[in-house]
C-alpha positions in Angstrom: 2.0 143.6 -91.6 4.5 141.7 -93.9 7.0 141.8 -91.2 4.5 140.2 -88.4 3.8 137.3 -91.4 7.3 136.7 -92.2 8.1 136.5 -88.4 5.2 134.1 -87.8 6.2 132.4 -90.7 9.8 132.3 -89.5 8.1 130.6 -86.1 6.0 128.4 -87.9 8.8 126.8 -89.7 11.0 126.8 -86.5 8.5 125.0 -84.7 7.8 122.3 -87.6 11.8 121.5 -87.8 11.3 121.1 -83.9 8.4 118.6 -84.4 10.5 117.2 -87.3 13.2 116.4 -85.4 11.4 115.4 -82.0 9.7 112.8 -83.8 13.0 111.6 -85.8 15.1 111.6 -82.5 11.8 109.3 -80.5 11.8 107.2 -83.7 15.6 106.5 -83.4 15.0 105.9 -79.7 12.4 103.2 -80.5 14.8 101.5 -83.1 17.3 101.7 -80.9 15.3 99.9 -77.9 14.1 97.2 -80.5 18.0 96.4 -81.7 20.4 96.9 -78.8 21.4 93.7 -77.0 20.5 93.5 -73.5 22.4 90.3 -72.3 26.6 89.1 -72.6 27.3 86.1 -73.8 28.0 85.0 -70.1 25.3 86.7 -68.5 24.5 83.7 -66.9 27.4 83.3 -64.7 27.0 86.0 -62.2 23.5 84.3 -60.9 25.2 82.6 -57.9 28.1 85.6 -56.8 24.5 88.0 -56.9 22.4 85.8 -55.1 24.4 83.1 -52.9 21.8 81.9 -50.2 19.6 80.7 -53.0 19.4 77.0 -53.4 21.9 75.0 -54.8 20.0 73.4 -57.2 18.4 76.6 -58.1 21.9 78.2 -58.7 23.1 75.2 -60.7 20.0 75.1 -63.0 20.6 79.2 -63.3 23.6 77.9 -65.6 24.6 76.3 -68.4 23.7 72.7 -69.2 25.8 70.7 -71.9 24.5 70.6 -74.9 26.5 72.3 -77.6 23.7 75.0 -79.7 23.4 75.8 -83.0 20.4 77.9 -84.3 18.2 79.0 -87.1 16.9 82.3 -88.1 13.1 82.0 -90.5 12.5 85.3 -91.8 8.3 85.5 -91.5 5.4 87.2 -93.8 4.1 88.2 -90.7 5.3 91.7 -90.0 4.6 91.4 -86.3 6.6 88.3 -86.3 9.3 89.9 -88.3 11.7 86.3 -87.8 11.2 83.3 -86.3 14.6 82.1 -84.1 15.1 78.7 -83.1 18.1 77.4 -81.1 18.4 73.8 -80.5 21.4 71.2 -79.2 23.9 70.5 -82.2 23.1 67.3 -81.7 19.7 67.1 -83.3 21.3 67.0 -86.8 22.6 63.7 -86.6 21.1 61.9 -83.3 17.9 60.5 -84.9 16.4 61.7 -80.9 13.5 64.2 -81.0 13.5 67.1 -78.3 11.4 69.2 -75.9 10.9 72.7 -77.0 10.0 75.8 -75.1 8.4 78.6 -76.8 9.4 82.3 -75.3 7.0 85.1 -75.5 8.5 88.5 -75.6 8.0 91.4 -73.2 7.2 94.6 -74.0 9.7 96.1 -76.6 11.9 92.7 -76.3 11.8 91.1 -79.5 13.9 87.8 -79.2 17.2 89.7 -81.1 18.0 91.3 -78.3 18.1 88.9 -75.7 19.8 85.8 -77.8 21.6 84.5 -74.2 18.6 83.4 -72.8 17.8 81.1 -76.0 21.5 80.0 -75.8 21.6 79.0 -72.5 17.9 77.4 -72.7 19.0 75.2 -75.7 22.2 73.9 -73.8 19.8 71.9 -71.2 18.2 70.3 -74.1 15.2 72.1 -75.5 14.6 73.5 -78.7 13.9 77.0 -77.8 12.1 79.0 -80.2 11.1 82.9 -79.9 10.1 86.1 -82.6 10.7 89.8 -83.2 7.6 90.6 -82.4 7.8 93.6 -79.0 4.0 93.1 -78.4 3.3 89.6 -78.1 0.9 90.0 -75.6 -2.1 88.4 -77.5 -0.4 85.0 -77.9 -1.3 85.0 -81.2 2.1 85.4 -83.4 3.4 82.6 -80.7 1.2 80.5 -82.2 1.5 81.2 -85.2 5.4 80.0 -84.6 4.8 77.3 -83.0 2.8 75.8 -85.8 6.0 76.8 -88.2 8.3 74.8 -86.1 5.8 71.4 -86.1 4.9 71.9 -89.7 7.1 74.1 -91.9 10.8 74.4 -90.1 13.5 72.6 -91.3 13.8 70.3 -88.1 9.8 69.6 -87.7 10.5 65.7 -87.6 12.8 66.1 -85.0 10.4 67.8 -82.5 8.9 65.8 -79.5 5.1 67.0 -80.1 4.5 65.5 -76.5 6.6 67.7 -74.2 5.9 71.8 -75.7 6.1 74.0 -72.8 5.6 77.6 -73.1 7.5 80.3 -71.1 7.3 84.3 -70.8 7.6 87.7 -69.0 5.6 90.8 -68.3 3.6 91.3 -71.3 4.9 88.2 -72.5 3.1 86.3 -69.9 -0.1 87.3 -70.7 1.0 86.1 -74.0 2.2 82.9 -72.9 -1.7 82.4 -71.2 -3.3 83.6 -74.0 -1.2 81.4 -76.7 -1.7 78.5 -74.0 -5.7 78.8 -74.0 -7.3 80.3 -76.7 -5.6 78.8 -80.1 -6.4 75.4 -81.9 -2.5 74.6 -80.9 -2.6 75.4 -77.5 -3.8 71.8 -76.3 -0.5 70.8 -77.3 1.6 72.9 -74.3 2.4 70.5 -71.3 3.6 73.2 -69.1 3.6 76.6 -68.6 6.0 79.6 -66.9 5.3 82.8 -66.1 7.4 85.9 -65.1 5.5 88.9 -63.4 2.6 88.3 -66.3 0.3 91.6 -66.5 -2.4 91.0 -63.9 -6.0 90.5 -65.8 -7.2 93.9 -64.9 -4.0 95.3 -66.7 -4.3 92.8 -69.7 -7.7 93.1 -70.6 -7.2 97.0 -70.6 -4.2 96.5 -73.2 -6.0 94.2 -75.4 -3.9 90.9 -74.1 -7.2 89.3 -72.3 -6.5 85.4 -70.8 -8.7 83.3 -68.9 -6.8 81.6 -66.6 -9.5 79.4 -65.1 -9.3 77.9 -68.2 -5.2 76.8 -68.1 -5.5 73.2 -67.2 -1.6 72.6 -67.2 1.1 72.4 -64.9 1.9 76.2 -64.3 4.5 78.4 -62.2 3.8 81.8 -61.7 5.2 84.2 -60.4 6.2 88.0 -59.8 8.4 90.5 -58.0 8.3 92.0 -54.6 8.9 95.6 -55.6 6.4 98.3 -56.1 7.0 98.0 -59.8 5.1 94.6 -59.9 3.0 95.6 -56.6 2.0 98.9 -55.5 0.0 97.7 -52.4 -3.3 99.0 -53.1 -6.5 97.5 -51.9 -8.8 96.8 -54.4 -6.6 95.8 -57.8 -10.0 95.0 -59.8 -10.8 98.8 -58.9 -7.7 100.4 -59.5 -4.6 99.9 -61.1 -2.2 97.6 -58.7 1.3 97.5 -60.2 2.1 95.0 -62.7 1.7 91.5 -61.2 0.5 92.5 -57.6 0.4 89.5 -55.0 -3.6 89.6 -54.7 -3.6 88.9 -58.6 -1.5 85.7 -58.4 -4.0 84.5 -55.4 -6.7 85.2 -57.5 -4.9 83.1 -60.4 -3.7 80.0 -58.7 -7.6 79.8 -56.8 -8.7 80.2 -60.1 -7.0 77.1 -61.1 -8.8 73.6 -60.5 -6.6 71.4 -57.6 -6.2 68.4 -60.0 -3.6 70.5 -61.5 0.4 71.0 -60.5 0.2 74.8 -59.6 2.8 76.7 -57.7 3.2 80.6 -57.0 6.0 82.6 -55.5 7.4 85.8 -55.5 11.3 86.6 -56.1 12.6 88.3 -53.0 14.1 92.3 -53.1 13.2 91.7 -57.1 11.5 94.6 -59.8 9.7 94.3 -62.5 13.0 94.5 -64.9 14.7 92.2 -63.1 12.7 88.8 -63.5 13.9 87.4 -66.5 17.5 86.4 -64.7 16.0 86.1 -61.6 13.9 83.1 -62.4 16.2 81.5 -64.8 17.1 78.7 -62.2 14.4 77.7 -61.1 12.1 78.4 -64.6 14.9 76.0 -66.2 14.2 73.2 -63.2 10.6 73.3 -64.5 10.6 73.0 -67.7 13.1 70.1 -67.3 11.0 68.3 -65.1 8.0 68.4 -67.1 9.4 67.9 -70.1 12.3 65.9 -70.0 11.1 64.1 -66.5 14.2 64.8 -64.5 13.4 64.4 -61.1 16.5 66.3 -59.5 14.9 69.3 -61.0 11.4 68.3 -59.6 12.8 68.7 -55.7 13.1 72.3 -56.3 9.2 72.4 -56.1 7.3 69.0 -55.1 6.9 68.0 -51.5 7.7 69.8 -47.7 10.3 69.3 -48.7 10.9 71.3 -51.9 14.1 73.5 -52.0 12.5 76.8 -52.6 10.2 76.3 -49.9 14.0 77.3 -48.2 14.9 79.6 -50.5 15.6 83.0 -49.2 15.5 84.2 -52.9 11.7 83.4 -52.8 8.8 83.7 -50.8 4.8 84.0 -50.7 5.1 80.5 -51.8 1.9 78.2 -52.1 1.7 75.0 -53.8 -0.8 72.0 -53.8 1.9 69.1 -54.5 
């Protein structure tokens, strides 16, 4: 009998140095996941060699602009938040100007560390960009909890152009980004908003990241991925779960949407789920410079029969109502 207990106590302990070290190794492969960079410096540059029969002004707003950046770093009470990071032209120091900002909304298990680039590049075309640790931003909340920071409490708050806020994210994210855009006392203050494959409502609401898009009164760009990742094809996506950000869903979204507003869906072409963040940078960049800094080179990319990406073979299941 004392040799069966001592062998069961042998297993016992065998098994809880297993469980011990199972959860240490999935722990280490979280941390690892929220702290390993995800983009070069240069990430930026390959946009045109990968995708050449995109449109040229697509490819060139995929770049860098000109503005030299510098950046802050706020570390937050907010525990979700974990720091605020702000990137901004070096300019704004000593140019007495005020700028646009656009406020980034993670995806899921992308807290803003890791993906730096992006805010880089977005700050060289003149915007304050500003973005958290938080990897599950998907209520909008901690977005606006940041953006009220940078108006009222950053170091650079009088240097802020309150009338041109635009609000930008993927995945997760974008749910974020329509929450943050509709259901906070700040929201009023976006001008326009960008989404990247946002989770469909059916897919939100079961998460906890609920939006109502009916109520987004805004210029807004959405859009999503071809691939099964974002859309698995099946018939019914308010009955059963339809990929990420199926087709049907962003129908449903943009007729959700009154006509008085600027409105425009498409879908990247040959893209997943993974893959949106760098595939919209060109033409996501174009629209926040058109609606916030009024340049009307970036506006061809999307306003009339015209419009470049109505040519664009990196896009398609395009409709717009400008």
């Amino acid at each position: 009998m004392k040799k069966v207990l001592r062998i069961l106590g042998t297993g016992v302990l065998s098994l809880a140095v297993l469980l011990a070290a199972f959860f240490a190794y999935a722990q280490y492969k979280h941390w690892k996941t929220l702290n390993t960079p995800i983009l070069t410096d240069d990430y930026y540059k390959s946009f045109a060699e990968a995708f050449p029969a995109g449109g040229k002004l697509e490819e060139y707003y995929a770049g860098r602009g000109s503005y030299e950046v510098e950046h802050l770093e706020h570390k937050s009470d907010n525990k979700s938040i974990g720091a605020i990071r702000i990137y901004y032209p070096a300019e704004l120091r000593t140019s007495g100007k005020q700028y646009p900002v656009v406020m980034v909304v993670n995806g899921s298990n992308t807290p803003a560390k890791i993906y730096l680039p992006f805010f880089q590049r977005l700050a060289s075309w003149g915007f304050v960009a500003v973005g958290t640790d938080d990897p599950q931003a998907g209520t909008g909340e901690t977005t606006s909890i940041a953006l009220d920071f940078l108006l009222n409490e950053s170091e650079i708050a009088g240097q802020i152009d309150r009338d041109n806020i635009g609000i930008i994210g993927y995945s997760q994210g974008g749910a974020g980004a329509l929450g943050a855009a509709e259901k906070y006392e700040n929201s009023r203050l976006y001008k326009a908003i960008f989404t990247g494959s946002a989770a469909y409502p059916l897919l939100a609401a079961s998460m906890g990241w609920e939006y109502d898009s009916s109520k987004i009164s805004i210029p807004y760009f959405m859009t999503a991925a071809t691939g099964a990742s974002d859309d698995l094809g099946v018939a019914d996506i308010n009955g059963e779960f339809g990929g990420v950000a199926p087709l049907a869903s962003l129908a449903e979204i943009y007729n959700s949407m009154t006509d008085d507003v600027l409105k425009v869906r498409a879908r990247v072409t040959g893209a997943e789920h993974g893959e949106m963040q760098v595939r919209t940078e060109g033409c996501m960049t174009a629209w926040m410079l058109y609606h916030l800094q009024g340049d009307q080179e970036a506006g061809k990319v999307f306003l009339g029969e015209n419009a470049e990406i109505l040519g664009n073979s990196n896009w398609q299941d395009i409709e717009k109502n400008h």
